[in-house]
N, C-alpha and C positions, 0 to 999 in steps of 0.2 A: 467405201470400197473394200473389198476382201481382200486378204494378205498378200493373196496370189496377185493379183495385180501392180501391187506397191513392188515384189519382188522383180516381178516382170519387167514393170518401167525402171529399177532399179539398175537392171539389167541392160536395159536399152542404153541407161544414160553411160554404162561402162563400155558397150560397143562403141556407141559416138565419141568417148572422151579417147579409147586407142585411135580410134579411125582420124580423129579432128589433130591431135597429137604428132601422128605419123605423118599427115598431107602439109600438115603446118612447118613442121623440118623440109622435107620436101619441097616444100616449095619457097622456105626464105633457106636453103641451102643453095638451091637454083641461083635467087636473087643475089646473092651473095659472090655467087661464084662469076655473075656476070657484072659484078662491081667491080671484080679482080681482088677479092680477099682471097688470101691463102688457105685450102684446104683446112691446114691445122687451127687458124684462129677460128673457121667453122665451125669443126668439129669440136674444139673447147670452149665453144659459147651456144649457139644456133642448136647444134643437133645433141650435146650435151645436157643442155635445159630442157631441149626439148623432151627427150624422151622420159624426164621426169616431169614434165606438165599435167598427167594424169593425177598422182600425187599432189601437186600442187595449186592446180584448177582446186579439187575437192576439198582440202585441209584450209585452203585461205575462204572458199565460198563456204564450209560448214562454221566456221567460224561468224564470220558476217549475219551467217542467217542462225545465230546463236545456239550452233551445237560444238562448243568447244572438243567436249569429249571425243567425237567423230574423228575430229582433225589432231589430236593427240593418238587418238585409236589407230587411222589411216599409219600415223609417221613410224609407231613402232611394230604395228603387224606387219607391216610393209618388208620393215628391217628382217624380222623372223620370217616371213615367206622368203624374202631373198636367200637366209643362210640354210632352212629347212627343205625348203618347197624347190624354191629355184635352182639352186643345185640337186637338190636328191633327185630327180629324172636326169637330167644330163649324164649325170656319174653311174645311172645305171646304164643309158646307151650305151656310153663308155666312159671308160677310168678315166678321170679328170688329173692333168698335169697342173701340180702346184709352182715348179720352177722356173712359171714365164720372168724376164726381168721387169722388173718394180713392182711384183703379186706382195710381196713382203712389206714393201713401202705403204702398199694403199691399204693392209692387212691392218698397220701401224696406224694410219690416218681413219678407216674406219672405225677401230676401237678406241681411240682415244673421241670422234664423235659420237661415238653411245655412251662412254664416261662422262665425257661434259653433258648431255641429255640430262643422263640421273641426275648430278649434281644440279643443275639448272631447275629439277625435278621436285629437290628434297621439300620445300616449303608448299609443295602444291598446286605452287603458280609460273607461270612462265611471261615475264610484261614484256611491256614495250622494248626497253632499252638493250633485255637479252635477247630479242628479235635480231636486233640490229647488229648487236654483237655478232649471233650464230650466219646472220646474213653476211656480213665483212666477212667472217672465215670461209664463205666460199669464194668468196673472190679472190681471196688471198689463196687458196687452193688453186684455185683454176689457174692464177698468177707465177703460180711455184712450180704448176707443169708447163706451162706453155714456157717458162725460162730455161725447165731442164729439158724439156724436148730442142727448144733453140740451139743450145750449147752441146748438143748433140748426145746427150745420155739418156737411159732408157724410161719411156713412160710405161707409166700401168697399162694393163694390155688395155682395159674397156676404153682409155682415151686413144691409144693407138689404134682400136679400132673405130670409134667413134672420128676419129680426123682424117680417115680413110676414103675421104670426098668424092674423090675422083672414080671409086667404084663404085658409089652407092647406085643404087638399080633404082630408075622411076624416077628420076630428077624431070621434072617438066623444062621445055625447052623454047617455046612459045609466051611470049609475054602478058598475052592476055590469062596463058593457061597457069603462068607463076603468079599474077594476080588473083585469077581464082583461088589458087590451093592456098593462099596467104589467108585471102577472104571469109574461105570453109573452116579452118582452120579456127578463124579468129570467133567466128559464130559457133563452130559448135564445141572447141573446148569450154565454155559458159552452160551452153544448155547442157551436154551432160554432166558437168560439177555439177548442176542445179538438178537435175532429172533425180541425181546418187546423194547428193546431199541432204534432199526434200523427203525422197523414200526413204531412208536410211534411219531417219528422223523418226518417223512414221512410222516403220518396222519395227523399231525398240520399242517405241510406246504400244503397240499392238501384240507382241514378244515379252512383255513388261519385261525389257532389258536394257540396259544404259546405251544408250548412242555409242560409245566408248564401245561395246562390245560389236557394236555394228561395224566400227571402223578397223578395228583388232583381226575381225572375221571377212564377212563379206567382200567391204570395201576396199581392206588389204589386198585379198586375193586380186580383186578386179584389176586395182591400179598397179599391179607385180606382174601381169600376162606379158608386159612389152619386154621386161627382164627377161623370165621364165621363155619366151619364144626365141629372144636371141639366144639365149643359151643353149635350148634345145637344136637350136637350127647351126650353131657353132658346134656342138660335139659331131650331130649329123655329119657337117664338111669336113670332121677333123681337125678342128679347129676347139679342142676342148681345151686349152691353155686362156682363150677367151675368156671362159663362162667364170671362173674365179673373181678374176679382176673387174668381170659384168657387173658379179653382185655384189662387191664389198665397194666398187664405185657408187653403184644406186645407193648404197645405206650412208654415203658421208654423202650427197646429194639431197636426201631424204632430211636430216638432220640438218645441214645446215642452211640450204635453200628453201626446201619446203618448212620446217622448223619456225626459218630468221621469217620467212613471208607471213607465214600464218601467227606467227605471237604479233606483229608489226599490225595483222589486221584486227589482231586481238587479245586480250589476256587469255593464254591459252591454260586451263586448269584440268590438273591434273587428279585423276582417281586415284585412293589409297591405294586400291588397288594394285596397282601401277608398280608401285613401287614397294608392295609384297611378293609381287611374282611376276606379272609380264615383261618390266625392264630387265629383271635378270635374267629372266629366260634369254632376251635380247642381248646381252651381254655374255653370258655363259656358250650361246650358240656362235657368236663369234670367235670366243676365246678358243672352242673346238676347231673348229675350222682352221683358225689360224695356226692353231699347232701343227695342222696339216702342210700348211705353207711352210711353217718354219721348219719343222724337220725333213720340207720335201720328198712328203708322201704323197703320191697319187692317191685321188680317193675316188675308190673302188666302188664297184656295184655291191658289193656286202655292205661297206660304210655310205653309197646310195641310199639304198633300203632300211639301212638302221636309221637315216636325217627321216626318212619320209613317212617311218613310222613313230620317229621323234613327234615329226608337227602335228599326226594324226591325234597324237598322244595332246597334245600341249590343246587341238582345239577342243578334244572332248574333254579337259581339266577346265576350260572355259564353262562349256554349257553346263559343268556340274558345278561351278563356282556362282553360275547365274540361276542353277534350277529348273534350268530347263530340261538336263537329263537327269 
């Protein structure tokens, strides 16, 4: 089969993994709420995991079907589309406010998950038993909000707006039709982890480029659109205090969920690469950003444009780093 094709289905399998993603919240938000769980324990389990399932479908199935690199590629391009990509459009819409309460907290909590990454990093390999470690610290995350939201102090915004239940638009209502969406959901976050993990495979060796760079580029971007569209569609509302807290939640989600799940399905091994340049890039781009929370700067459509010619930058150091430009 020709390139174009593999890209194409590539492609497919990233529309089905948003689509299967979204209807699957959807519809065990529904079931849930006709349990009588509280909005908030929804939002910090159900529709939080969920919206990282694209991420984590791919990274635990490229694993499985023995491309570790992909699923190490996936967890830190991922990271860098969030800080680069996914805010630099919002912040050109409009100037992004850093001073939502607890933007600082999750600022703290996401950079200390990309330190523990590297470190986890240094020997190459990521096993079993740091799986299970990185996996306990989301729970104990998820645990630490749901306590301080209880006791009534302020959450990061992404989880305030994530436990925001009772607005979500499109909740099915009909029990047969919350079975479907559970159903759709469950079938087709599989077939497209498999459709993106298969091509993805496939385009590196036809690219003569590491899986790693596939998951870095491509596959990153794919599974970042559900970030990248809330955040765009929250500057839109005026609602840009959101998009902060959107991204630097996805990257300690990315890390320790998708991370702990994918070394648990496998030794996840890491490219030298890796750990010459792409983690820091990930680490460096956070540290930027965060300066912006900390000193409570709005970040501007100038400081937009400079993230969004940062990442442009960072992918064409890839393709020169692989030979293909």
């Amino acid at each position: 089969m020709p390139i174009f094709f593999h890209f194409l289905m590539l492609s497919v399998g990233v529309i089905i993994l948003l689509f299967a993603g979204d209807i699957l919240v959807r519809g065990s938000a529904s079931l849930a709420r006709k349990w009588g769980v509280p909005p908030l324990i929804i939002g910090l389990t159900v529709v939080a995991l969920g919206t990282s399932a694209p991420e984590l479908v791919v990274s635990v199935g490229a694993v499985l079907n023995g491309a570790p690199g992909l699923a190490i590629g996936n967890i830190v391009g991922s990271n860098i589309a969030n800080m680069l990509l996914v805010l630099s459009i919002p912040a050109i819409i409009l100037p992004i406010t850093t001073t939502a309460p607890g933007t600082r907290r999750n600022v703290m909590f996401a950079l200390t998950a990309s330190i523990i990454l590297v470190l986890l990093s240094y020997d190459g390999q990521i096993y079993f038993w740091q799986g299970v470690m990185l996996f306990g610290l989301i729970i104990i995350y998820l645990l630490y909000l749901f306590t301080q939201a209880r006791a009534g102090m302020a959450v990061a915004a992404d989880i305030r707006e994530l436990a925001d239940v009772e607005h979500m638009e499109g909740l099915p209502k009909r029990a047969s039709t919350v079975a479907a969406f559970i159903m759709i959901g469950i079938i087709g976050l599989p077939l497209g982890g498999h459709l993106v993990g298969s091509n993805g495979v496939v385009i590196a060796e036809l690219m003569n480029v590491s899986d790693a760079i596939i998951g870095l580029t491509i596959v990153a971007i794919g599974t970042s659109l559900p970030e990248l569209a809330t955040s765009v569609i929250a500057a839109l509302r005026r609602h840009d205090e959101l998009a902060v807290g959107n991204a630097f939640g996805s990257n300690i989600f990315n890390v320790f969920a998708v991370g702990g799940a994918s070394a648990m399905a496998g030794t996840l091994t890491v490219p030298a690469s890796f750990l010459q340049y792409d983690l820091w890039v990930m680490i460096g781009a956070g540290v930027l950003l965060g300066g912006f929370a900390f000193a409570r700067i709005k970040i501007g459509r100038f400081a937009g444009v400079l993230l969004l010619l940062g990442y442009v930058a960072y992918l064409v150091g890839l393709m020169v780093r692989e030979g293909v430009l």
